[in-house]
C-alpha positions, 0 to 999 in steps of 0.5 A: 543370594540374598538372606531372603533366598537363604531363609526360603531355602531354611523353610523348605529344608525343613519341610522336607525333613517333615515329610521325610519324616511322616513317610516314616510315620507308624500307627503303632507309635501312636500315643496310647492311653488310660483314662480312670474317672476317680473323684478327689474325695477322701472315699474314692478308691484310688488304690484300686487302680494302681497296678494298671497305672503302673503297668502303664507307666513301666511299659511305655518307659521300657519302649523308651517312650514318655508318660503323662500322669495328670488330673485337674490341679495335679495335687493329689490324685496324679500324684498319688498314681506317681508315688504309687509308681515309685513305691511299686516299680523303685523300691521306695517308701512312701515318704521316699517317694512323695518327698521325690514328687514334692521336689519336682512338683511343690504342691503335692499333697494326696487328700488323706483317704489317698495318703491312707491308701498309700500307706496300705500299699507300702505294707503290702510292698515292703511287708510293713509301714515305715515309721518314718512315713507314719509319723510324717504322714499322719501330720500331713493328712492333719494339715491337709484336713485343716486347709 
């Protein structure tokens, strides 16, 4: 047998594992998906949507599958949707949170009508806003607001 031979037979191999697995194949494991139309502009109401995005995510962890949150640049309205997840569903503080995604994601930075939302959110979860996230935040939205 020839390395030609071997390869044809590599190929088929793994076009039977394909069709073995499409035989298999179930609608109910289908992606599924949100969709929220928000602009990113300081007055758009994100916050709103927060409790079905993160409904969304926590679901689709506990069946073991994966989630993409994404917008056009993946700089402030995603990632206002991911922080308000980690807020929600991990315990975390706002600054917590955003530090997290600003160390997978470098150029997180929530428009500051999102950061003031994001602040409400931690006062509704924690029963207050953290200092820390305060100050932090308050210099964020001052240099967002210059760029």
């Amino acid at each position: 047998m020839d390395l030609a031979d071997e390869t044809l037979r590599e190929q088929f191999s793994a076009l039977e594992r394909v069709m073995a697995m499409s035989r298999r194949f179930n609608r109910d494991n289908l992606p599924s998906k949100i969709e929220e139309v928000v602009p990113d502009s300081q007055d758009a109401d994100i916050k709103q949507y927060f409790d079905e995005c993160c409904n969304f995510i926590d679901e689709a962890k506990r069946s073991g599958g994966a989630v993409l949150v994404h917008c056009i640049v993946g700089k402030s309205r995603s990632v206002t949707v991911v922080v308000a997840y980690l807020m929600k569903k991990h315990g975390m503080s706002l600054s917590e949170a955003l530090e997290h995604v600003k160390s997978k994601r470098p150029i997180a930075s929530p428009n500051s009508g999102f950061i003031s939302q994001l602040m409400e959110f931690e006062k509704y979860l924690l029963g207050e806003q953290s200092f820390y996230s305060s100050i932090q935040l308050q210099s964020q939205i001052i240099l967002t607001n210059m760029i």
